[in-house]
Every structure is written in C-alpha cells, then in structure tokens.
C-alpha beads as a LAMMPS data file, in Angstrom:
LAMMPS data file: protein, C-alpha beads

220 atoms
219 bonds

1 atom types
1 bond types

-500.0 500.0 xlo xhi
-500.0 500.0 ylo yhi
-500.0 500.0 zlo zhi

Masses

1 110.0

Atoms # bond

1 1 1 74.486 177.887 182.425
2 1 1 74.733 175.123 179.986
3 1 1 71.124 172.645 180.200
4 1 1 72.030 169.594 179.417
5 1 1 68.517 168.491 179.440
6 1 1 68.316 170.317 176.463
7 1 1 70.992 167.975 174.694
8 1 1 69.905 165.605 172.162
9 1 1 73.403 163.821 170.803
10 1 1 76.530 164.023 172.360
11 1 1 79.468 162.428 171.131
12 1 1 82.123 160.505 172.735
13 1 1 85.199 160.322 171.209
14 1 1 87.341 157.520 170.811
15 1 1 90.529 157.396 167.733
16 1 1 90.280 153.876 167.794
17 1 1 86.926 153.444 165.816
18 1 1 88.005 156.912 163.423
19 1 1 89.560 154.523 160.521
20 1 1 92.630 156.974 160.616
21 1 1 90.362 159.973 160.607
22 1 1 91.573 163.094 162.592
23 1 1 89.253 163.366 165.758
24 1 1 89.173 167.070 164.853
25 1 1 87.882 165.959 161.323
26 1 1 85.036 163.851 163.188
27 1 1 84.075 166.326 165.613
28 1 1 84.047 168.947 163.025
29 1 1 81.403 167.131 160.729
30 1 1 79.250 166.040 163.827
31 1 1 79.235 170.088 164.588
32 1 1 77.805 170.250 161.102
33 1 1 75.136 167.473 161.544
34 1 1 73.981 169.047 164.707
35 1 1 75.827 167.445 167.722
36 1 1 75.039 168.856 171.222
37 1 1 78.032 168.507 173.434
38 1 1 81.618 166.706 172.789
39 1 1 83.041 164.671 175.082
40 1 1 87.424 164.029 174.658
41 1 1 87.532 160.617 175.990
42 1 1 90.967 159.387 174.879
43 1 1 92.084 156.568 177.681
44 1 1 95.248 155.775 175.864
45 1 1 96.479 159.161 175.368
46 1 1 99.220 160.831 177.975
47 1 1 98.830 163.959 179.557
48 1 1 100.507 166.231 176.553
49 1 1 98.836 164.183 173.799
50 1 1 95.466 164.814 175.096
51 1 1 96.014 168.369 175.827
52 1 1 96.920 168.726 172.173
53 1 1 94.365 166.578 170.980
54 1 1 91.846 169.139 173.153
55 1 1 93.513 171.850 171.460
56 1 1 92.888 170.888 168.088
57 1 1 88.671 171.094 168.789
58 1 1 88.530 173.568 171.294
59 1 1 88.238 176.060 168.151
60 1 1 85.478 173.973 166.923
61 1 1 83.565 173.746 169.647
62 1 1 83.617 177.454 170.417
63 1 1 82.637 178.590 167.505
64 1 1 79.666 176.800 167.170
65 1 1 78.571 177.031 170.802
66 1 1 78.835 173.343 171.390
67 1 1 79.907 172.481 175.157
68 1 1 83.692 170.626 175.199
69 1 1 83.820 168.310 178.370
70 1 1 86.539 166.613 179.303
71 1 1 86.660 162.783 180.232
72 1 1 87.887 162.292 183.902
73 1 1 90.759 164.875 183.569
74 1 1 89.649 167.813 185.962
75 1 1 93.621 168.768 185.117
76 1 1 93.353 169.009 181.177
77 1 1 89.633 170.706 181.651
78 1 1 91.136 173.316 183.041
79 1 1 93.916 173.983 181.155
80 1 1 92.036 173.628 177.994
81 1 1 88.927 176.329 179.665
82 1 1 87.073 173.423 178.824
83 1 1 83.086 173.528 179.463
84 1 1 83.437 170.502 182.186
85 1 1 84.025 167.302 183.086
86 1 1 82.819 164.011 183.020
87 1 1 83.346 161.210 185.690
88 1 1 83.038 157.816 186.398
89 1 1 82.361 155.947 189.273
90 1 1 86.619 155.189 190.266
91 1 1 87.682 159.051 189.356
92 1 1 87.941 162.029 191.369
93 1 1 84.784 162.157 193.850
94 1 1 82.096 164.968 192.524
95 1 1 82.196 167.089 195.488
96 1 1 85.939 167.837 195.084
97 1 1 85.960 168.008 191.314
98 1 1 83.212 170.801 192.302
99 1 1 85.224 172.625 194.893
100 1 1 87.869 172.686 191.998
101 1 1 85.658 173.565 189.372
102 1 1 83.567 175.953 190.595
103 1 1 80.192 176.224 190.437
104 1 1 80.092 177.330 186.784
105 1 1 81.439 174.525 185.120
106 1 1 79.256 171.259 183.808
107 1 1 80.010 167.927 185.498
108 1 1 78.864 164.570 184.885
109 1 1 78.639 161.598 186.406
110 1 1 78.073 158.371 185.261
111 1 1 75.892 155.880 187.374
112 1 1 76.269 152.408 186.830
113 1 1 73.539 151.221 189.518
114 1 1 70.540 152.408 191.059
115 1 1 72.446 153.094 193.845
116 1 1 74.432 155.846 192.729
117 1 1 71.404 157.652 191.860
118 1 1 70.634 157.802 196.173
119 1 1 74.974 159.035 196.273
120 1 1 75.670 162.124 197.978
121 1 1 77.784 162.481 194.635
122 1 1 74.851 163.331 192.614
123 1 1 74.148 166.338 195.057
124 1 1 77.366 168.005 193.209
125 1 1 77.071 167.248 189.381
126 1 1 74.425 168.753 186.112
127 1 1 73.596 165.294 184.630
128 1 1 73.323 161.535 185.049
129 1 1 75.353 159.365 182.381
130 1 1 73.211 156.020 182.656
131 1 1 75.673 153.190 181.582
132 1 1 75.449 151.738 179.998
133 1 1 71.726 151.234 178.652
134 1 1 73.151 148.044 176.854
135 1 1 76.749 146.113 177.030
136 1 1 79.174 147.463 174.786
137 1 1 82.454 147.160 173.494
138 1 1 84.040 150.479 174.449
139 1 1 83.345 149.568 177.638
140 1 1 84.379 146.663 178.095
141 1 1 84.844 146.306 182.184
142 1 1 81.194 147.336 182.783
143 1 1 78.879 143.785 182.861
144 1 1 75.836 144.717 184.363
145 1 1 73.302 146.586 181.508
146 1 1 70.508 148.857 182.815
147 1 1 68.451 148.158 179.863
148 1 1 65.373 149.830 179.283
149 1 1 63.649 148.793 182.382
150 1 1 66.518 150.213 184.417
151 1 1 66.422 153.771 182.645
152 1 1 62.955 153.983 183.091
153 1 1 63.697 153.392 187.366
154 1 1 66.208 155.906 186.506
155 1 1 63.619 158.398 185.452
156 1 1 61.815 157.956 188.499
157 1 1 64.725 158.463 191.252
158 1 1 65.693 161.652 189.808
159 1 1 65.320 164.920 188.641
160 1 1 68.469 165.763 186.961
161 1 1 68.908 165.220 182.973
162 1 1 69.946 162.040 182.200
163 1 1 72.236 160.957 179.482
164 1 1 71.934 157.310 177.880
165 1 1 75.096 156.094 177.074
166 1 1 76.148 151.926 175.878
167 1 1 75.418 150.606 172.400
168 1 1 73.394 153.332 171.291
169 1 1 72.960 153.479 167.365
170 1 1 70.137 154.963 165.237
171 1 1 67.757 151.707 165.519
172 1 1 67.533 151.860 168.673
173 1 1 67.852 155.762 169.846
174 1 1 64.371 156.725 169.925
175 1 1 63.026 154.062 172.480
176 1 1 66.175 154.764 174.969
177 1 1 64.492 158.655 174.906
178 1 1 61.020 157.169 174.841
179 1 1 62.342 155.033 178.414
180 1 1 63.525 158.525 179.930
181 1 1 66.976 160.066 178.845
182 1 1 67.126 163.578 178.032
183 1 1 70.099 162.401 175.517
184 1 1 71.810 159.726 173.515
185 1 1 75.442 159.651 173.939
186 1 1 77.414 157.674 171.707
187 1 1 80.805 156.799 169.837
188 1 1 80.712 154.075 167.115
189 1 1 77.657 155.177 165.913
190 1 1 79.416 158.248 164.544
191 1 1 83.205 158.452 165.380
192 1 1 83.022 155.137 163.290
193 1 1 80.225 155.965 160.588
194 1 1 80.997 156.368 157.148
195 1 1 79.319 159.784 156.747
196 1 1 79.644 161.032 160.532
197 1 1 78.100 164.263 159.573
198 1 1 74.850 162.363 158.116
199 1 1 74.769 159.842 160.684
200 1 1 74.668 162.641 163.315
201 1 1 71.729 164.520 161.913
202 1 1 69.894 160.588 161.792
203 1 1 70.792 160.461 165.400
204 1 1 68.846 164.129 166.290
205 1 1 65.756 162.785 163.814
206 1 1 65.384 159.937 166.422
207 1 1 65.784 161.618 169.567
208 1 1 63.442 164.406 168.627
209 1 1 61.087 162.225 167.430
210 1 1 61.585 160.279 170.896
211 1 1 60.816 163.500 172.811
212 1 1 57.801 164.568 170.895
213 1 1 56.313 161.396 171.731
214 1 1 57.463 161.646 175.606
215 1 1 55.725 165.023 175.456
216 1 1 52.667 163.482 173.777
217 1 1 52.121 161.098 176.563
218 1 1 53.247 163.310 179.174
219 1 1 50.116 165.251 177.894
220 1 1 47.970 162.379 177.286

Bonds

1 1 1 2
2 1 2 3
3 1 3 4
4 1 4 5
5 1 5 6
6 1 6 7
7 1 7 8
8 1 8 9
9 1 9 10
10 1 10 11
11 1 11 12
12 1 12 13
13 1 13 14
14 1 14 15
15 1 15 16
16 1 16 17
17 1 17 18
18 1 18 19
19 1 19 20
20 1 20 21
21 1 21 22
22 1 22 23
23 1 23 24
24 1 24 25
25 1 25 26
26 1 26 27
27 1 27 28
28 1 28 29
29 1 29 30
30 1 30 31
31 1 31 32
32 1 32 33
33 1 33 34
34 1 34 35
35 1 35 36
36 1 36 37
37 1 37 38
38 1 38 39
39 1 39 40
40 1 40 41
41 1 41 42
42 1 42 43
43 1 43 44
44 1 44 45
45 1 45 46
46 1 46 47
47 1 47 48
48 1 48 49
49 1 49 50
50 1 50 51
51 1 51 52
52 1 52 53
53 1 53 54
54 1 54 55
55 1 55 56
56 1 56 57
57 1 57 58
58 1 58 59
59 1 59 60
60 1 60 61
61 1 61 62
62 1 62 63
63 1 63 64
64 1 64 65
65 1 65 66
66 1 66 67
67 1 67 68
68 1 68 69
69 1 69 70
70 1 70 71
71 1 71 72
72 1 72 73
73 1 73 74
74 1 74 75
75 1 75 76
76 1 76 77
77 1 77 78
78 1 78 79
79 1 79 80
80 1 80 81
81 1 81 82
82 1 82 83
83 1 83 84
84 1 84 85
85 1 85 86
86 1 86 87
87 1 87 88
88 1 88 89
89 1 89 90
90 1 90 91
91 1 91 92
92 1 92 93
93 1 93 94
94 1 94 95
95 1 95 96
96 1 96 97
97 1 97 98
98 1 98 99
99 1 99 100
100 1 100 101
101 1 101 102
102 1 102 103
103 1 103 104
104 1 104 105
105 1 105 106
106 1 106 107
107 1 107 108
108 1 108 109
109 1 109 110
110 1 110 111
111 1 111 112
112 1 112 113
113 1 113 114
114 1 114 115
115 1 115 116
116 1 116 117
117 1 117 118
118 1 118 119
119 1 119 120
120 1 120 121
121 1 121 122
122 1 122 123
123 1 123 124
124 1 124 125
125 1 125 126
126 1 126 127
127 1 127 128
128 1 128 129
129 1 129 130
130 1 130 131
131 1 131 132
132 1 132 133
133 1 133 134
134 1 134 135
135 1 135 136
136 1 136 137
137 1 137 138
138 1 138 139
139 1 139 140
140 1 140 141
141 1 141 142
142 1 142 143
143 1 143 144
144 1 144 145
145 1 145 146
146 1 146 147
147 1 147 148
148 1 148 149
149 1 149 150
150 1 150 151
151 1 151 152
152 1 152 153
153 1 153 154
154 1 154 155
155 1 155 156
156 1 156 157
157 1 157 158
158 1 158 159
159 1 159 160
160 1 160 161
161 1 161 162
162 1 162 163
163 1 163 164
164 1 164 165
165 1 165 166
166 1 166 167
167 1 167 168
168 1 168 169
169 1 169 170
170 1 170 171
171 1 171 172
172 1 172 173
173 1 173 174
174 1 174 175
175 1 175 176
176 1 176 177
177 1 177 178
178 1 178 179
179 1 179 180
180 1 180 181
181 1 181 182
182 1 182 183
183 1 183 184
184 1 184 185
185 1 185 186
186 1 186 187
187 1 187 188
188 1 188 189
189 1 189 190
190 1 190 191
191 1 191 192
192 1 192 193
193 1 193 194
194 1 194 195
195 1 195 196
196 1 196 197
197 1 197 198
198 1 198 199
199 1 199 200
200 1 200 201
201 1 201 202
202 1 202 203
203 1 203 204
204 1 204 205
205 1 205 206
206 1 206 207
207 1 207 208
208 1 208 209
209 1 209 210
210 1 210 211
211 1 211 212
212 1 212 213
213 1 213 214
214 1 214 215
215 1 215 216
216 1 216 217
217 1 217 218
218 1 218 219
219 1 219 220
C-alpha cells in the first residue's frame, strides 16, 4: 500500500503555467529530480483529452514507481489503472469514491477548514490535502488561508498524512513541514520553473531538511 506519509514533493499539474512545455516533458524531469507522487489536474480538459493526456505519463510514472492520482475523475482513474484519486470538498463524496475504488486504491481529500478534519469523509480516504496553506492563484475560488497556525491545528486533529498544498515554493517549503505536513504539494513552483528537474530536487532538500528538524524536536 502506497504511504503517503512517506511523500516529500508531489506535483500538481497544470498546462497553463508549462510555457508550451509537454506535461509529459514536465513530469518526466520532476521523475528525474525526485518527485513523489503526480497528480493530473487538468480542469479545462474534456473527458478524451485528459484520458490521453493520462496516457502520455502513465509510462512514466510506472516505471519509476511514482504513484499517478487522478484529480476528481474517479472515471478517468480507472480507466487509466491509475494509483487514485484526489478530491475536493464539491466532488464525489469519499465513501462512494471508496465503494468504487476499492480498498486498494489511494484517495485524497482536500480540507479547506478545520471542520472537515471532524467529517465522516476523512474515515474513507489515505491523506489530508490542507488548502491551501497560503492564497494562491491556481486556486482562485478558495479565500480563506490556513496559514501556518492552521496546519499546525491540523497536526493536532489528526493522524493521517497530511499534504500542504497553496503557494508553496522553495523559500518557504521547509517551515510548512516544520508546522506539520508530511508533504509539499505544488504546481508553479515546478510545472512553471525554468529547470523543473533542478527545482524539484531544491524542493526534496527543503522538505527533508524540514523533517529532520521535526524529528529533532520530536526527540528533544
């Protein structure tokens, strides 16, 4: 069973920020710097488009043991024998995407408020995405930012791994794992980076460094 605790940068895709690079070209370089897990999250893509698109990195993915979820589409995740799915708060409730699923499969959710931590939803999914940490661009109809207060409450309500997600770059990765998240998700800061390959491995510098010290003072 895929940990995502274990996870340390996963990227989000998103063609608009690629500056007419392939999104197999990005993904394949962020494989090479060290990327954890691969989200498809292409909103403005129809149903053939983004099965294609899947397609295309599925290969990828696969051959370098890297898990390939799915954004929202519980449909394309399983036509592509994707690893999972993630959801947000207005898709497909958790505990049927499970029932379709099966209890193999990775599912995430993301939690926008403290309150969705105490959901019955949560009961049903692998990891948390917290979003976002900060306001951000690419998601533009969320207004309310946890911030790094808000992750750390996070911490506290729950068990399962939690994934930061909103405005992440490399200056500020480390202190979002230093607050509590298992992981730093993130799109501009590679799908848009000159040297996405580079900027990845950057990316898993910080967030290792962030978990050292976590285990330091878990230990102090």
């Amino acid at each position: 069973m895929i940990d995502a605790a274990a996870w340390e940068v996963y990227l989000v895709t998103d063609r608009a920020f690629a500056q007419g690079r392939s999104t197999w070209e990005i993904v394949r370089t962020a494989v090479k710097g060290g990327v954890s897990a691969v989200q498809l999250r292409e909103k403005d893509l129809d149903t053939r488009a983004f099965y294609e698109e899947g397609l295309k990195i599925k290969d990828v993915l696969n051959e370098a043991g890297v898990p390939f979820i799915i954004n929202d589409r519980i449909d394309v995740a399983l036509a592509l024998d994707a690893d999972g799915v993630h959801l947000g708060q207005s898709d497909m409730p958790a505990s049927v995407a499970r029932s379709i699923l099966g209890p193999d499969r990775i599912i995430g959710l993301s939690v926008e408020d403290p309150s969705h931590i105490n959901d019955e939803a949560v009961s049903f999914v692998d990891y948390l995405g917290v979003s976002p940490v900060f306001l951000t661009g690419t998601k533009s109809e969320l207004t309310r930012a946890w911030g790094l207060d808000g992750l750390r409450q996070a911490r506290t309500m729950t068990s399962l791994p939690l994934v930061g997600i909103g405005s992440i770059k490399l200056e500020n990765a480390r202190s979002i794992i230093e607050a509590g998240a298992d992981c730093v998700a993130v799109v501009t800061a590679i799908v848009a980076a000159e040297d996405p390959e580079q900027a990845t491995r950057a990316l898993v510098r910080e967030v290792r460094a962030g978990k050292r010290h976590r285990r330091g003072a878990d230990h102090g």
